[in-house]
GUMAR-532290 format. One record per atom (N, C-alpha, C, O): residue in one letter; x, y, z. Coordinates in steps of 0.1 Angstrom, whole numbers, plus 5000, padded with zeros to 4 digits. Layout:
BEGIN
aXYZ/...
REM end
This chain:
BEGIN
x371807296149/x372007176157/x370907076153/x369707116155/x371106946149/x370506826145/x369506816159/x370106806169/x367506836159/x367306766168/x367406616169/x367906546159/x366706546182/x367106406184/x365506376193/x365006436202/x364906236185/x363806206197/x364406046205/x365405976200/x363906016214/x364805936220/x363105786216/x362005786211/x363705696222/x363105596224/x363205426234/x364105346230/x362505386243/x362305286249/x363405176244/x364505156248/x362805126235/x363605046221/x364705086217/x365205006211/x365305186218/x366405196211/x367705266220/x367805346229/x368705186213/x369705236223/x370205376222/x370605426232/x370005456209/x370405576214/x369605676202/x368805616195/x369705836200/x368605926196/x368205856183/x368605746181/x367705886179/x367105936164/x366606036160/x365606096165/x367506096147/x367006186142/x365406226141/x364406186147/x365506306132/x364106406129/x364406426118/x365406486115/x363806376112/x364106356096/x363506486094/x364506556092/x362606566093/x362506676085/x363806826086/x363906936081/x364606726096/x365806826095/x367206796090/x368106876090/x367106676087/x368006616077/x368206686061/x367206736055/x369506686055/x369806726043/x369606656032/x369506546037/x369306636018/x369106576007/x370306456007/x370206336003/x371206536013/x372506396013/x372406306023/x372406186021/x372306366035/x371906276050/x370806166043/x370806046042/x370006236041/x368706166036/x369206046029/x369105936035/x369806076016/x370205926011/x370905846014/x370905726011/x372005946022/x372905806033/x372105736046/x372405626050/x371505786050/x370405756053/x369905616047/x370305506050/x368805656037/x368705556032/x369105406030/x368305326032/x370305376024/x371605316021/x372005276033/x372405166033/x371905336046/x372605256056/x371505176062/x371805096071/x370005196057/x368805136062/x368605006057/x368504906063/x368505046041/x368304956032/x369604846033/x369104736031/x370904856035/x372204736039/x371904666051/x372104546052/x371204766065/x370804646078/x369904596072/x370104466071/x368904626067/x367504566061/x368104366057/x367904256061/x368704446048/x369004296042/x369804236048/x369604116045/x370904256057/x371704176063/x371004156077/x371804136086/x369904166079/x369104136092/x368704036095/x367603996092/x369503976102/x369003796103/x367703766111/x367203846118/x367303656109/x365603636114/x366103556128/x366903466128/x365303606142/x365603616151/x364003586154/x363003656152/x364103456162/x363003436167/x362603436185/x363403366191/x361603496193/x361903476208/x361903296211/x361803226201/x362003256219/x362203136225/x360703126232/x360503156244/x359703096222/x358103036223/x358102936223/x359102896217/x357002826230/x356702726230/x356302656216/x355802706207/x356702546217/x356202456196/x355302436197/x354702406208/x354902436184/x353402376186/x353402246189/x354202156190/x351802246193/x351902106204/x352002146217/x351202076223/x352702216223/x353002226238/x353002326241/x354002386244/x351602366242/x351502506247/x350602446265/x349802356268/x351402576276/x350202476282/x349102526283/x348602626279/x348502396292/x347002446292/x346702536297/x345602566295/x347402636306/x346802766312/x347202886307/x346602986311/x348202896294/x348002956282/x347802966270/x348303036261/x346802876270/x345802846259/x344402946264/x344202976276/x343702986253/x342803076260/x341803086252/x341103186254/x341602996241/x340802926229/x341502896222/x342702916220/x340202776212/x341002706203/x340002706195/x338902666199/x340002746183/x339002716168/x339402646156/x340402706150/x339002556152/x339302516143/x338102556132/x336902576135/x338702556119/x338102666108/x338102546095/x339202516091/x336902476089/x336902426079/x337602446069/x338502526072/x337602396055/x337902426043/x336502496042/x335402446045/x336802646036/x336002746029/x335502836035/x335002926029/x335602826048/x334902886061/x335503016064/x336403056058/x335003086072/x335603166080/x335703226094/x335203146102/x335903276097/x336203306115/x336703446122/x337703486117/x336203516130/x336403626135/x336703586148/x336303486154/x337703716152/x338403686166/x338503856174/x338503956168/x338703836186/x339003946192/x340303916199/x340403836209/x341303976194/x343103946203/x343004056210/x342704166205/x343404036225/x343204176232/x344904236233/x345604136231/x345404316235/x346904356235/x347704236243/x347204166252/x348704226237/x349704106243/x349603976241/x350503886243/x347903946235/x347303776231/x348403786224/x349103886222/x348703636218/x349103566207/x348103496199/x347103436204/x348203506186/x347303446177/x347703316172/x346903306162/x348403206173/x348803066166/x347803026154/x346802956156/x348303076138/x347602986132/x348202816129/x349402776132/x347602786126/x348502596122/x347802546110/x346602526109/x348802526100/x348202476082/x347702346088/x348302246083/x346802326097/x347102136099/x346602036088/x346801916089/x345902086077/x346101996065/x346602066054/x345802046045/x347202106051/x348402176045/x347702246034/x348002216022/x346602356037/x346002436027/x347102536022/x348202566026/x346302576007/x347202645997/x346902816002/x346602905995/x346902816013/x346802986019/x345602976029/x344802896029/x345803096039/x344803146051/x344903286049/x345903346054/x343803366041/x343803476043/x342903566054/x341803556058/x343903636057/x343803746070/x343503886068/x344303956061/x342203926074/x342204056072/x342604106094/x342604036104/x342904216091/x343104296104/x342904426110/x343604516107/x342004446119/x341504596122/x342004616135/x342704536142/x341704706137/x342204786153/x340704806157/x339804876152/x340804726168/x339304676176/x338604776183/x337404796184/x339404846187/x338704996191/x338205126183/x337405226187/x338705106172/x338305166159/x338705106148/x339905106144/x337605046141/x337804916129/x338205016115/x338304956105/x338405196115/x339005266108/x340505246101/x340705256089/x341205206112/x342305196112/x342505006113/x342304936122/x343004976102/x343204876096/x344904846089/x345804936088/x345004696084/x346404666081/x346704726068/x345904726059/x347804786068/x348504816057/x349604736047/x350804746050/x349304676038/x350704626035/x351804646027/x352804576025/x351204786021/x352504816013/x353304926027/x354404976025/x352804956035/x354005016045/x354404906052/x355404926058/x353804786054/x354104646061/x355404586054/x356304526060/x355404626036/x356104576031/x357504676027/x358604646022/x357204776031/x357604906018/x358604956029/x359705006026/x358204956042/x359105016057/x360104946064/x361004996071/x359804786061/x361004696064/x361404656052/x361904546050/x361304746044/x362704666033/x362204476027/x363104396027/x361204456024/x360904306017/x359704306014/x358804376019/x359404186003/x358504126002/x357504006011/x356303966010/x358903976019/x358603866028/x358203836045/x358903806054/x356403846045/x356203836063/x357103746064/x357403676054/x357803716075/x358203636088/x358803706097/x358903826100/x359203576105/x359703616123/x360403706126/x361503696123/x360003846134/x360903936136/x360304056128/x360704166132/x359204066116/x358904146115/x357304176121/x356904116131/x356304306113/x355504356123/x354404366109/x354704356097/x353404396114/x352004396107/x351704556110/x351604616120/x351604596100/x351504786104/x350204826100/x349704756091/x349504936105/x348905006103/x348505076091/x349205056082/x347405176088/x347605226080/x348105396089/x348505496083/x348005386105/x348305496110/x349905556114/x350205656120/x350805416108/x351905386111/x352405306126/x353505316132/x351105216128/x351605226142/x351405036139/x350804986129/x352104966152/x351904826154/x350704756153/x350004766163/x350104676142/x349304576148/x349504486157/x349104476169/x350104426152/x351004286153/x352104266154/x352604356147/x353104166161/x354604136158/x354403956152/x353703876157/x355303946142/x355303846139/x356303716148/x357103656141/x356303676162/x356803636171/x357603516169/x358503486177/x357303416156/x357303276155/x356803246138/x355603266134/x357703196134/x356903146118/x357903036116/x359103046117/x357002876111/x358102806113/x358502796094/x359402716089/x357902866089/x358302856069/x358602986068/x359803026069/x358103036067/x358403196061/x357603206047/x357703306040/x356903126045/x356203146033/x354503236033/x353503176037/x354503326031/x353203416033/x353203506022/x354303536017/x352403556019/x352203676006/x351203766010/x350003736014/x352003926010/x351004016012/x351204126000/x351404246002/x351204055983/x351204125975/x350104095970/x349304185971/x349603975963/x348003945959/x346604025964/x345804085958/x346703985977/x345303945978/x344603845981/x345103745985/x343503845981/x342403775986/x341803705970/x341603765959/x341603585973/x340803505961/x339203565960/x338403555970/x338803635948/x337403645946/x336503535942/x336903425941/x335203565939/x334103485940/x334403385923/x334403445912/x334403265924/x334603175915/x333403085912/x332603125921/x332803005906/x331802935903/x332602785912/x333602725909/x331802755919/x331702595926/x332402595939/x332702485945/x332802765944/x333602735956/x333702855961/x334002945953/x333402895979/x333502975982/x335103055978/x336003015972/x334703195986/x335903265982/x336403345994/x335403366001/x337503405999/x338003476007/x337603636008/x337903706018/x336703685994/x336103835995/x335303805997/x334803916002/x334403715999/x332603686000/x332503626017/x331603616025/x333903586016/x333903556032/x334103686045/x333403706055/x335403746039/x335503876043/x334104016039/x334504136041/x333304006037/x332104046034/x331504046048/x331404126057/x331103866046/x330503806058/x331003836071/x330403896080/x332303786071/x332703866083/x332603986091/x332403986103/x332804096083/x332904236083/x331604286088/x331604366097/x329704196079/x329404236086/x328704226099/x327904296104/x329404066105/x329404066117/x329404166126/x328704206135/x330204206120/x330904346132/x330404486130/x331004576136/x329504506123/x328904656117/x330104706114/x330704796121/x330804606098/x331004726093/x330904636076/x330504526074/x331404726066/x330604686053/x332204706042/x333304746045/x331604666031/x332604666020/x333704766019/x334704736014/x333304906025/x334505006026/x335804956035/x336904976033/x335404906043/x336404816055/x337004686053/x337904626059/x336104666040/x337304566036/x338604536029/x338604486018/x339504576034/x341104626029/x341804526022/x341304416024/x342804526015/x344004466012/x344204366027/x343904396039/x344704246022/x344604146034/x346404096032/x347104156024/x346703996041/x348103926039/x347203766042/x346303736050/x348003666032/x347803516033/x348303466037/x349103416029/x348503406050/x349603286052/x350003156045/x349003096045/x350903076041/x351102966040/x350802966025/x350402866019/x350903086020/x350803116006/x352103196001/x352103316002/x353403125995/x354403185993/x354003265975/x353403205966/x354503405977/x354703455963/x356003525961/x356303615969/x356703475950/x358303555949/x358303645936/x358103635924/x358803735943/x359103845929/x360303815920/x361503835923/x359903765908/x361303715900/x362303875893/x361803985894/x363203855889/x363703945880/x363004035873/x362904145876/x362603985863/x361604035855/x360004135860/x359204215855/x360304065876/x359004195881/x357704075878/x356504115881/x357903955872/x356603855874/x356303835889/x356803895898/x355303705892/x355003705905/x354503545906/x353503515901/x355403465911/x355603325913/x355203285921/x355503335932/x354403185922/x353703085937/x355302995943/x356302945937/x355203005949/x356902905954/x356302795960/x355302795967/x356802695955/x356402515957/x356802485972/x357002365976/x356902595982/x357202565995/x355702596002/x355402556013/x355202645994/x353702686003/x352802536006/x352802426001/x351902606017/x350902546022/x351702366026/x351402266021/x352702386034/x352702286040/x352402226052/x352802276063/x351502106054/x350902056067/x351702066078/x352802016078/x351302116088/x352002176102/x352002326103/x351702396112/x352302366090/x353202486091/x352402576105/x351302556109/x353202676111/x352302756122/x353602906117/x354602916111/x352402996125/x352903126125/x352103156142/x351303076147/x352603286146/x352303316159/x352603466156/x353603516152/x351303536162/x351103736161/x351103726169/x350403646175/x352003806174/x351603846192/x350604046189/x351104146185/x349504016194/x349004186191/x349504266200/x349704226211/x349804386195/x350204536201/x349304596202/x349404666212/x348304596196/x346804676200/x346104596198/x346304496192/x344804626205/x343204566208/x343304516193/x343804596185/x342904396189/x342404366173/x341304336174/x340504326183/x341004286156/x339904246155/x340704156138/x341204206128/x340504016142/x341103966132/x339803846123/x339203776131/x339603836107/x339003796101/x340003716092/x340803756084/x339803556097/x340903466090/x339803396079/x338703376082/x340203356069/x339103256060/x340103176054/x341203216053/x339803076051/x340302886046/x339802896034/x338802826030/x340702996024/x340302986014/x341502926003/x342402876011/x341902905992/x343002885987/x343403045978/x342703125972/x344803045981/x345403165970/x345203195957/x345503105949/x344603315952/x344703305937/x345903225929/x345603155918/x346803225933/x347503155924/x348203035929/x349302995924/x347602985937/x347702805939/x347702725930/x346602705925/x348702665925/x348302585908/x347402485916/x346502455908/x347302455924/x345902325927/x344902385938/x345002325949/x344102485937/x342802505948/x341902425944/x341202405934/x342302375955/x340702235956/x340102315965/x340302385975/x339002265952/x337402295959/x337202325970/x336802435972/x337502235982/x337102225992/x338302126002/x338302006006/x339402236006/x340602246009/x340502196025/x339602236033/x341402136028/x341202086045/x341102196056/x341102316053/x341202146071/x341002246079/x342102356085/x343202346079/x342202426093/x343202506098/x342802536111/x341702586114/x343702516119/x343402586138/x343802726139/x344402796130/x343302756152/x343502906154/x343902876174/x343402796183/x344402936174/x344602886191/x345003066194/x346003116188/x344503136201/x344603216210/x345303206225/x344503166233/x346703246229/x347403236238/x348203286243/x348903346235/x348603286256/x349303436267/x350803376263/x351303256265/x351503496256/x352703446254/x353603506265/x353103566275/x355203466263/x355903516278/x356003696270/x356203726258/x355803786282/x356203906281/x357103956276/x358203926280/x357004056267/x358504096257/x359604186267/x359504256277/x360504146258/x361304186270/x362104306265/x361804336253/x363504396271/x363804536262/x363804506255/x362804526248/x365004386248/x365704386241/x364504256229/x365004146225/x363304286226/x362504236221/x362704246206/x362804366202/x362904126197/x364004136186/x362604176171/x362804166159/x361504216178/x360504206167/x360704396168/x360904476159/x360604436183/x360704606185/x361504666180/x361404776173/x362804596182/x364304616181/x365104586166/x366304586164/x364304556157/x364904536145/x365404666135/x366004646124/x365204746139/x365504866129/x365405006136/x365405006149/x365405126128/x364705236132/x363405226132/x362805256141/x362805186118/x361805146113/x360605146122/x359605216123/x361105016131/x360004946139/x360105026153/x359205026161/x361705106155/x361005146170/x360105246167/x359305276176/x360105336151/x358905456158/x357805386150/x356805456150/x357805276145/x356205216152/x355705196161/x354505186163/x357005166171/x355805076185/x356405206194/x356305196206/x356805296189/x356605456198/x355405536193/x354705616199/x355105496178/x353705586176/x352605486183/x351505536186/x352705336188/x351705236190/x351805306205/x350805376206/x352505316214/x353205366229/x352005506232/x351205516241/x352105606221/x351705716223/x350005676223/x349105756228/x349605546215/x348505536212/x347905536221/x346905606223/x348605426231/x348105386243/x348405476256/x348105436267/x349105586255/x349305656265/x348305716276/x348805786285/
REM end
């Protein structure tokens, strides 16, 4: 007899995959990988930028060209970044604030939902498999978490020397500095398996919104993408606005998107138990 674990999120059991057959397994697969891709992007009904109100706003930073910035999102914050002069990427590092061990992963970020592409509706994972982040609100979809972070160049800061800095704000040092995700930095995987800047990036306005699942600890820097065909020097500014979003609700379309994601936010559930 097939066991079954149940879940909050989900309407009904889920297997136990180590009791699954070689064939289950790949049908399995196949019926993952077909929602995957026919999964339409489903955003909650958040406030636009611009109109958030004032009593859930709960800081606001604005971050130069080249600069960088550390934050503490406590469970349930929302993070609002905003391209407001339409830089060529905002790269993001992300830890789990209670133990800066456990940090963002993005090849299971990328590798567990089926794409290359952060946006609305998906989640920012772990390397313990559990929730950072839900991506609640993206108004492009253009973000890259296959690159990287820009290194140190002659005449302009860089996003590793920033993340350095950052890190060791916080007592901790170069081993803690992981693989990051860039916002507002599109890269597309062509046929061929090349890796293309898409001319939709870094547009002025653009915003994204994390709502965190666990305590964070987030290091954003205003740096430009390695492969920006135009990083200027000294690239304009970007906001950060920290704010109480409305409470998710069951049928929450970032929890609720797959199997995938509910036994993330059941391993994030047990975290906090």
């Amino acid at each position: 007899m097939q066991r079954t674990v149940t879940c909050p999120h989900h309407a009904g059991p889920l297997p136990v995959l180590d009791d699954l057959s070689p064939q289950a397994c790949r049908a399995r697969y196949e019926a993952l990988l077909a929602a995957a891709r026919g999964r339409a992007v489903v955003q909650p009904d958040i406030p636009a930028p611009g109109v958030l109100a004032d009593d859930a706003v709960r800081s606001r930073e604005t971050i130069p060209g080249g600069w960088y910035c550390t934050f503490r999102v406590p469970r349930g914050t929302a993070l609002r970044i905003v391209n407001t002069d339409g830089v060529p990427g905002v790269a993001a590092l992300i830890w789990n604030a209670d133990d800066p061990t456990e940090r963002y992963n993005p090849a299971d970020t990328l590798k567990v939902q089926w794409t290359t592409r952060v946006r609305a509706g998906l989640l920012l994972l772990s390397d313990m498999g559990r929730v950072l982040a839900s991506v609640i609100a993206d108004s492009d979809g253009v973000h890259d978490s296959l690159i990287g972070a820009g290194l140190p160049a002659e005449g302009r800061r860089n996003s590793r020397e920033n993340f350095l800095l950052a890190a060791a704000k916080h007592g901790l040092d170069a081993r803690d500095v992981g693989p990051c995700v860039t916002f507002f930095a599109g890269v597309r995987v062509q046929p061929d398996g090349a890796l293309h800047w898409d001319p939709a990036s870094g547009r002025a306005g653009a915003t994204i919104d994390l709502r965190a699942e666990m305590n964070l600890l987030v290091a954003l820097s205003n740096c430009p993408h390695p492969l920006s065909p135009t990083p200027a020097p000294t690239p304009g500014a970007i906001d950060a606005v920290l704010w109480t979003p409305p409470p998710a609700s069951a049928d929450d379309p970032c929890a609720t998107a797959g199997e995938e994601a509910v036994r993330a936010f059941q391993n994030t559930a047990r975290y906090f138990a």
